[in-house]
C-alpha positions in Angstrom: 14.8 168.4 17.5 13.2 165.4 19.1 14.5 163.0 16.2 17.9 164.7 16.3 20.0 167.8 15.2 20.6 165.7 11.7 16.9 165.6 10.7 16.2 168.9 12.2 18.7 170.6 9.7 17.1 168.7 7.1 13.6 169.4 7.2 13.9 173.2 8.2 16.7 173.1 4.9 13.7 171.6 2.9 11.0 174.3 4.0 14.1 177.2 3.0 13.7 176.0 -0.3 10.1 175.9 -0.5 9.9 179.3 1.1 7.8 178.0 3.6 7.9 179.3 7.5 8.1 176.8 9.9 7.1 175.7 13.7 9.7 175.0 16.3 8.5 172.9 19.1 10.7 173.3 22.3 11.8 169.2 21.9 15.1 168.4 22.4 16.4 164.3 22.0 15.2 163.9 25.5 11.8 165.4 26.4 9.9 168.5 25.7 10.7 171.7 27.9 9.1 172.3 30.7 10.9 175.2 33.2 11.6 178.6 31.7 15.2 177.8 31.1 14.6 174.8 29.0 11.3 176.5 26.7 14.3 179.9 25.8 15.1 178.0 22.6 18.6 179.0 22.1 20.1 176.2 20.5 17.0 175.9 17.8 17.4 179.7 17.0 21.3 179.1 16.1 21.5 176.4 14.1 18.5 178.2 12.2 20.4 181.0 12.0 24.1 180.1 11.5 23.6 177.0 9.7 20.9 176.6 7.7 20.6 180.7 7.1 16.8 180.5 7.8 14.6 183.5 7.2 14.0 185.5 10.5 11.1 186.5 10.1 9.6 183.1 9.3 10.6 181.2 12.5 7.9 180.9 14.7 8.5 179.0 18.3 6.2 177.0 20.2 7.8 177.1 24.2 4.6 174.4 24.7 1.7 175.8 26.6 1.1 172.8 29.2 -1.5 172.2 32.2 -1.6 173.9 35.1 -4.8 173.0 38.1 -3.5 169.5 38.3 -2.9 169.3 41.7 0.7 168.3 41.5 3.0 171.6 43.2 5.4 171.3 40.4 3.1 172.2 37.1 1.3 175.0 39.1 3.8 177.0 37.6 3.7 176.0 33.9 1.3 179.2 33.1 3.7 181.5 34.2 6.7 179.8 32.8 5.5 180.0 29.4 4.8 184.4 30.1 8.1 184.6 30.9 10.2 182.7 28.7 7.9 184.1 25.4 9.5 187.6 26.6 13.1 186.2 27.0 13.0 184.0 24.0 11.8 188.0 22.3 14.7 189.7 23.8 17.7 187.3 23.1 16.0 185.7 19.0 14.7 188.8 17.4 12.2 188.9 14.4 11.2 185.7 15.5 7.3 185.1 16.4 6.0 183.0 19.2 3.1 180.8 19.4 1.3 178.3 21.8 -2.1 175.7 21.7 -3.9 177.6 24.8 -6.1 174.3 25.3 -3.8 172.7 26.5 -3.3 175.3 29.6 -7.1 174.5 30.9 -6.6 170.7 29.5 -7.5 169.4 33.6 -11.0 171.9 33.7 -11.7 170.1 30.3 -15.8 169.7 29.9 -17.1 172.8 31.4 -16.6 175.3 28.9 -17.2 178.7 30.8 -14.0 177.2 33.0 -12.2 176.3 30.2 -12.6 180.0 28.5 -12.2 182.4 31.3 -8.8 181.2 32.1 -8.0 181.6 28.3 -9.1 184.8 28.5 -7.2 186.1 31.7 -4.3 183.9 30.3 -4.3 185.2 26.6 -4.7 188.7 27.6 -1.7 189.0 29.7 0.5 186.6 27.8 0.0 189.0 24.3 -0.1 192.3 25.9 2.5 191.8 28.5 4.4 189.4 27.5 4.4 189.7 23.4 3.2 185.9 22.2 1.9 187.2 18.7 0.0 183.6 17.6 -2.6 181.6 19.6 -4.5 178.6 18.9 -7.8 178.7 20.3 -11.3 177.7 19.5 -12.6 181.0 18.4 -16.5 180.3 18.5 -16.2 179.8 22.6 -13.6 182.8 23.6 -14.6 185.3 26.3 -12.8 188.8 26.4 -11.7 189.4 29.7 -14.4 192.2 30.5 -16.8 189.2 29.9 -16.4 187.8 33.3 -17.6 188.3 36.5 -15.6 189.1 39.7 -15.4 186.3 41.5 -14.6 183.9 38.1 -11.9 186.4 37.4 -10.2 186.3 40.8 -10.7 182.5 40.5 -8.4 182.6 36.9 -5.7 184.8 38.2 -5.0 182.9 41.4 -4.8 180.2 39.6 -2.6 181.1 36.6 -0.3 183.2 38.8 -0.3 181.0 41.9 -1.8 184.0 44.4 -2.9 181.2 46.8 -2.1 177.7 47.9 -5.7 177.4 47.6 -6.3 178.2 43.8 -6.3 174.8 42.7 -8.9 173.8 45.2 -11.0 176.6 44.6 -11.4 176.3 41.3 -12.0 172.5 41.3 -15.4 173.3 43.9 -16.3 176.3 41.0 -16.2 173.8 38.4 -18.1 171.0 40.1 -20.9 174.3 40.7 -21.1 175.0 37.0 -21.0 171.7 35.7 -24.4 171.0 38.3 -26.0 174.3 36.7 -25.7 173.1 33.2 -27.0 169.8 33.7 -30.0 171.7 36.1 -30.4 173.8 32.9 -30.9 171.0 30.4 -33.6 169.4 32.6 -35.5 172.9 33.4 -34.8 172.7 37.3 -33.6 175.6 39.3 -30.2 176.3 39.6 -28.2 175.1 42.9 -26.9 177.6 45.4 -23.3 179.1 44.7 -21.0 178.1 47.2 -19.4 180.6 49.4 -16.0 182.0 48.6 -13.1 182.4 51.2 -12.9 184.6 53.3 -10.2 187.6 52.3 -8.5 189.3 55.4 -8.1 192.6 53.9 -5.9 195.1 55.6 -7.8 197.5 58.3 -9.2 200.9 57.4 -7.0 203.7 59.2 -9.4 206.3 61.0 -8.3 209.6 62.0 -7.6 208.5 65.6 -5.6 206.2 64.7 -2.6 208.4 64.2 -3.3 210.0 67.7 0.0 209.2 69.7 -0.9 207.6 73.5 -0.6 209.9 76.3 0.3 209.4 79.6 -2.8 209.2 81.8 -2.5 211.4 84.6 -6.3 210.9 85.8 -8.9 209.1 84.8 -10.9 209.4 81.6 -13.4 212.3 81.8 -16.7 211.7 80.0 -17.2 213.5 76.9 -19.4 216.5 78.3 -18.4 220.0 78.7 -19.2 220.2 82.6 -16.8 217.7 83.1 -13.8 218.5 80.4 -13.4 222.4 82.0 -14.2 220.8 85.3 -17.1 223.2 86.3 -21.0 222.3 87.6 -23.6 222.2 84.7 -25.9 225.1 84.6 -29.5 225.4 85.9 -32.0 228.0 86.6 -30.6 229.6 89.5 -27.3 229.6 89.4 -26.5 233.4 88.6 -28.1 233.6 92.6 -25.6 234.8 94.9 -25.6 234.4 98.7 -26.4 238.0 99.2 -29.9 237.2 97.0 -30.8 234.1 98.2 -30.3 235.2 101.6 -32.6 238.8 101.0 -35.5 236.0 99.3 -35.3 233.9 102.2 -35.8 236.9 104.7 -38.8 237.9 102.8 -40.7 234.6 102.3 -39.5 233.1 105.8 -41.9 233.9 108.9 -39.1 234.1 112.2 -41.6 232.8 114.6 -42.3 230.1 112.5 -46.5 230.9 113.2 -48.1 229.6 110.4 -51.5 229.1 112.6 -51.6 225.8 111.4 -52.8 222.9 113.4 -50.6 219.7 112.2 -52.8 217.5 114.1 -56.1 218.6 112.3 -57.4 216.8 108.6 -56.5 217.1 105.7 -59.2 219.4 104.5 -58.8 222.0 107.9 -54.9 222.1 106.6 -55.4 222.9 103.3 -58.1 226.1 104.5 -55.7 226.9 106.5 -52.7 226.8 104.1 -55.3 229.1 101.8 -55.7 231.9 104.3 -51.8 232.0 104.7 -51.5 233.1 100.8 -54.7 235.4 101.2 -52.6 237.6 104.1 -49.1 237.1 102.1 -48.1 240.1 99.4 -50.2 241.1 96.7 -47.9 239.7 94.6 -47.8 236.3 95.6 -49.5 233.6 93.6 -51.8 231.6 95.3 -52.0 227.9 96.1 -55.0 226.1 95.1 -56.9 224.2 97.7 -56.8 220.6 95.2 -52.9 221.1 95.1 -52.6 221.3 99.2 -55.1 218.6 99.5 -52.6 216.3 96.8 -49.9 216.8 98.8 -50.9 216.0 101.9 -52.8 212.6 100.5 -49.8 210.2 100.7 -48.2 211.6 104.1 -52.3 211.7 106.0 -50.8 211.1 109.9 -47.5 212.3 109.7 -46.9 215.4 111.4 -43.3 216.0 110.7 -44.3 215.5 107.0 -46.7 217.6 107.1 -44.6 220.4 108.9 -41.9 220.4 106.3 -44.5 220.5 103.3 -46.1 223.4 104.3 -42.5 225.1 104.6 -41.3 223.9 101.5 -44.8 225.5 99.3 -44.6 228.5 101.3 -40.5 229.0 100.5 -41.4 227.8 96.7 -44.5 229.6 95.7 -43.3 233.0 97.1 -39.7 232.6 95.2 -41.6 232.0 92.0 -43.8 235.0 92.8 -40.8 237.7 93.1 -39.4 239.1 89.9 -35.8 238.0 88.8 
């Protein structure tokens, strides 16, 4: 109804007799609609309707598809405008179909056709199958299905058909500035430029099983994770099923009261070590012997050290004859 109500009634009149369907733009005297309220064409459908007695089922309404990725806050919504009044304009004029010219959605990515198309595709798909628009003008030798793109272009199209961030706008202007560098690299044969890097997406934290472990009230320290230390008890080691009443009757066998070990501290090295071998020659049958190398090591390091020396010689007599008696 741009030129008026008058010469709406008489062209739509003149396509009744012709039995011709016709094409409502949302134009009213003023401008074309742009909101959801204006595009539910309500006052086209009655005088359609009511006055002119115009076939249902031949009305077909264009809400206009118009540009969205402009940059200005206000048209960001224009995609989703148009979803939602095709369904209300469905609910309150029945029979009556609904149409729109999709190019005009991607009009500001215009020039890069793989921009262009895959938010067609993510557009079209929706707005049918959602939404019920049942006519679409398109260039059908360039559409892409919507299983035709990859991830990241298809996040790209729905943030910025259904406004997901502040950033879709921005986003999609640096993808198009990427693929408009890899078509020219491909028509002169060069390699193709580095994709920039997306945004980073804070995604909500994985739960782990401790995680839903209430905090206690810490009544000590933390405990390290080992055994000995949970139950509060020593670790084991070879000995410890020894009671006093054994360690004591093993120490009155291998220990000499008068501490007479006929050894002369003040002599060498080698006089020691003879010595030390006599000692294990008049011990029990049982007892294993210590080689004269193995004296002569340990005394090496402590050579003028008497007191050393003293508490060696106790030490391999205590050790060799407890390895020597049977557990």
């Amino acid at each position: 109804m741009k030129e008026g109500k008058e010469k709406f009634v008489e062209n739509v009149t003149l396509l009744r007799k012709h039995g011709a369907a016709t094409v409502v733009m949302a134009f009213d005297e003023i401008s074309q609609a742009a909101t959801e309220e204006d595009k539910v064409c309500k006052r086209s459908y009655a005088i359609l309707v009511d006055e002119v007695r115009f076939p249902l089922e031949d009305i077909i309404f264009d809400p206009n598809v118009l540009t969205i990725g402009t940059g200005m806050e206000e048209r960001a919504n224009y995609g989703v405008d148009f979803m939602n009044a095709t369904e209300e304009i469905k609910e309150v004029c029945p029979y009556v179909k609904i149409s729109g010219g999709i190019s005009n959605l991607s009009f500001g990515f215009r020039g890069v056709m793989k921009i262009h198309e895959s938010i067609h595709a993510v557009f079209l798909y929706h707005c049918i199958l959602d939404h019920g628009m049942d006519v679409g003008i398109v260039n059908a030798e360039e559409m892409l299905a919507l299983d035709d793109l990859i991830d990241d272009m298809k996040e790209l199209c729905y943030n910025l058909v259904y406004i997901k961030t502040a950033e879709a706008t921005d986003d999609m202007l640096t993808r198009t500035v990427y693929e408009r560098a890899c078509t020219d690299t491909r028509k002169k044969k060069l390699p193709i430029p580095r994709q920039p890097r997306g945004r980073i997406v804070n995604k909500p934290r994985k739960n782990f099983a401790y995680d839903d472990v209430k905090p206690m009230k810490a009544t000590e320290p933390l405990l390290p994770m080992s055994d000995a230390t949970r139950n509060h008890v020593p670790n084991s080691y070879r000995y410890s099923g020894d009671t006093i009443e054994m360690i004591t009757a093993i120490r009155a066998r291998v220990s000499n009261p008068t501490k007479n070990f006929n050894v002369d501290y003040a002599q060498t090295n080698e006089v020691v070590g003879v010595s030390l071998g006599g000692i294990f020659q008049t011990s029990k049958s049982n007892a294993k012997k210590i080689k004269q190398e193995e004296v002569n090591v340990l005394f090496k390091d402590v050579a003028g050290c008497q007191e050393a020396k003293k508490e060696i010689v106790e030490f391999v007599v205590f050790y060799k004859m407890r390895r020597a008696l049977p557990n």
